[in-house]
N, C-alpha and C positions, 0 to 999 in steps of 0.2 A: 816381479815388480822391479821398475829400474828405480833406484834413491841417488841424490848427490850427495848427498853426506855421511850414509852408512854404505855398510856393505853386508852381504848374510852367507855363510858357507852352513849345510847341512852335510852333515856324516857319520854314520852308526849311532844316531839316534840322537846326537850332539850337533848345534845349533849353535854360532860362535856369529853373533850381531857385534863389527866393529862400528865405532864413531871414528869418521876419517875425514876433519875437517884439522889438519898437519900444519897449514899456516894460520891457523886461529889457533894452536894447542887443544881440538875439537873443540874448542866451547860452543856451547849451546844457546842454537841461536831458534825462532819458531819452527821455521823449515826442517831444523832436525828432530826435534821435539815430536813433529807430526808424524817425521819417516821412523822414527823410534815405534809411537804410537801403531804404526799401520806394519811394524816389524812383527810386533808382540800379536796382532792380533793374527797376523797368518799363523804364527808358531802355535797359538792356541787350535785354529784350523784342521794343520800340519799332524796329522798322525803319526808323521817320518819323525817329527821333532819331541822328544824327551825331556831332552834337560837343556836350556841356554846358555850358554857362557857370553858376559858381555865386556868390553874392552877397548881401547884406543889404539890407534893407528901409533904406531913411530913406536921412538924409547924413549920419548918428554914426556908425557903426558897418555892419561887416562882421559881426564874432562879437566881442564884449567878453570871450567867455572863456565858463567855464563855468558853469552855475547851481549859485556856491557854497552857496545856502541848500537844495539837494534833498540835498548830501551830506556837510553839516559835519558831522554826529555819528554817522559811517558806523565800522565798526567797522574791521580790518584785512583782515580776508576778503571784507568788504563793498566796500572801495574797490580790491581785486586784482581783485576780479571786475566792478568799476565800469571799470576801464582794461579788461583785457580785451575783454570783451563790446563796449567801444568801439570799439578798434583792429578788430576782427574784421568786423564789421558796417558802420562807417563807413570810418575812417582807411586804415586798408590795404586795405581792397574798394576805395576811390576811386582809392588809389594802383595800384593794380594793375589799375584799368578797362580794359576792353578800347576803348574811345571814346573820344576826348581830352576833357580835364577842364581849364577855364580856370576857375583865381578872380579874379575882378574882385574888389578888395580896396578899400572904400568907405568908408575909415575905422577905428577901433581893430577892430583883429584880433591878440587879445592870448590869452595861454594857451590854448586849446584852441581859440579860434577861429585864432588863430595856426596852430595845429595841424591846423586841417581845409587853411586856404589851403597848406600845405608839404604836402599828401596831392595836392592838383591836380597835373595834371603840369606847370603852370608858370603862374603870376602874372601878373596887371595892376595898378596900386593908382593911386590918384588924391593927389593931392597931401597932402592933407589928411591918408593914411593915417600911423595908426602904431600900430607891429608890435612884440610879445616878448614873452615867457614868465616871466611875475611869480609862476610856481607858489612862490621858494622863499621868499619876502615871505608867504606864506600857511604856512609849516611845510612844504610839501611838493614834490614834482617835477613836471615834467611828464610828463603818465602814456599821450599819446594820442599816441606817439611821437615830441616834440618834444626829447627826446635826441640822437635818430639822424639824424632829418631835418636839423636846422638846422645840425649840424655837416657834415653831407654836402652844404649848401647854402651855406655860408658860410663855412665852416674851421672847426678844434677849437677855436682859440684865440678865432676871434669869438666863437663857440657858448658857450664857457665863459664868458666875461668877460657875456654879453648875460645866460645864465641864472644867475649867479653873483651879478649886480647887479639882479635882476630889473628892470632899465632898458626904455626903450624908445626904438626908432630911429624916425626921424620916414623917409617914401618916398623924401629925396633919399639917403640914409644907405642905406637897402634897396636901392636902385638900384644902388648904388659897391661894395655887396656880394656883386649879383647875388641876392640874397632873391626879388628881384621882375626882370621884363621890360624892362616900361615904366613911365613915370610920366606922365599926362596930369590936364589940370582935371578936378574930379570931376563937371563936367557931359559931356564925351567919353568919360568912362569906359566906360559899355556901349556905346557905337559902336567907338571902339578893340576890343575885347573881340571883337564883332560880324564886324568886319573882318578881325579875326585869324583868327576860325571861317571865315568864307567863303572865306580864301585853304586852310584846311587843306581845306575843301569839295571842292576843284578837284582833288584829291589822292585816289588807291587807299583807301577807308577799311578792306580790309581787308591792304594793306599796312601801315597807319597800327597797326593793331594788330598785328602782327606785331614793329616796330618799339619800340612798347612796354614789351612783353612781352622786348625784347631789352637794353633798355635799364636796365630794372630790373632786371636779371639778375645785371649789373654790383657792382650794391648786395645782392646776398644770398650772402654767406659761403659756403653751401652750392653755390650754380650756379659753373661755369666758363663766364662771358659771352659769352666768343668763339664756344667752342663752341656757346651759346646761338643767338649770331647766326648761327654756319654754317647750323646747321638752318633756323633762320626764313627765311634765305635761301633757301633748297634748297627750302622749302616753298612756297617765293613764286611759283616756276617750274609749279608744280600748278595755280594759281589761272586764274579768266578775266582778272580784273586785270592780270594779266600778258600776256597773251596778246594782248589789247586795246590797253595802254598799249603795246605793244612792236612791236606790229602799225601803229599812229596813227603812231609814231616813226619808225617805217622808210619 
């Protein structure tokens, strides 16, 4: 599939979807949102595809946020169904992938780019990065889940005070927070990233999703997690994965 805004390399089982809109600092504007959206779901598809690694073009920027000039003069219906349709399609589809999801984080990843890298299931960032949610400097919130996520990533009280001052943390601040993983030069950046994939490589990929799936469970009001994991467990024993991994072991 041809996108203008992204791009997708697949190799050894690694799947690296860049955002490469370089004269907007990628922000996100609908059109990339959808080519995200219609990224994710081949990878799901994609039997070749493993694990994703996601990231931005250049060495500014990961996502600078969102393309405020597609939605300053959006009405009130307009911008509920602007988060919406976001969360739905992007933010929570990523967060809840059945395939592990790394952002390599390459610089500002602020408001909604913030908000896609807290959708990964966990972070990389390079030195240079810096991260947060400047929604309320603009009159408004952040709407792509950056509520829920950064407090569940970092405490209520960081959460509050980082989206309160719409500040930003620079990668060694993320690091001490646990926001992010790792911190390396932002030329090891995709080799760290790389590396990380190919240890999860070596690993049940459809344990891997199981595990997921178990884990996010945790974070939804409505699931009882444990119970979550009993089953995923239970279920794990049905697989060949099991049967295989368990069999090499003995």
């Amino acid at each position: 599939m041809n996108y203008n805004n992204i791009y997708v390399n697949t190799e050894n089982g690694i799947s690296t979807l860049v955002i490469d809109r370089p004269k907007k600092l990628n922000a996100l504007n609908r059109e990339t949102l959808e080519e995200i959206h219609q990224a994710f779901k081949s990878f799901k598809e994609d039997k070749n595809t493993k694990v994703i690694l996601l990231t931005g073009s250049g060495e500014k920027a990961f996502v600078a946020g969102a393309d405020i000039s597609e939605f300053a003069d959006y009405s009130v219906e307009q911008g509920a169904d602007l988060a919406a349709s976001g969360q739905e399609k992007v933010f929570d589809y990523i967060a809840n992938f059945p395939k592990p999801v790394i952002a390599a984080v390459n610089g500002f990843a602020l408001g909604g780019g913030l908000e896609l890298a807290m959708s990964a299931h966990f972070r990389v960032a390079s030195t240079n990065a810096k991260l947060g949610l400047p929604e309320t400097s603009l009159g408004v919130i952040p709407g792509y889940g950056g509520t829920q996520r950064l407090p569940q990533l970092i405490g209520k009280g960081r959460a509050m005070e980082l989206i309160m001052t719409a500040g930003m943390i620079n990668a060694d601040k993320a690091l001490e927070y646990g926001l992010v993983n790792h911190v390396v030069p932002l030329e090891e950046l995709m080799d760290l990233a790389q590396k990380i994939a190919g240890k999860i490589l070596n690993n049940s990929m459809v344990a891997i999703a199981k595990a997921i799936d178990a884990i996010n469970a945790n974070y939804d009001h409505t699931i009882n997690g444990f119970e979550r994991e009993i089953k995923k467990f239970g279920d794990s024993f049905g697989t060949e994965d099991f049967k295989e991994g368990t069999s090499a072991s003995l």
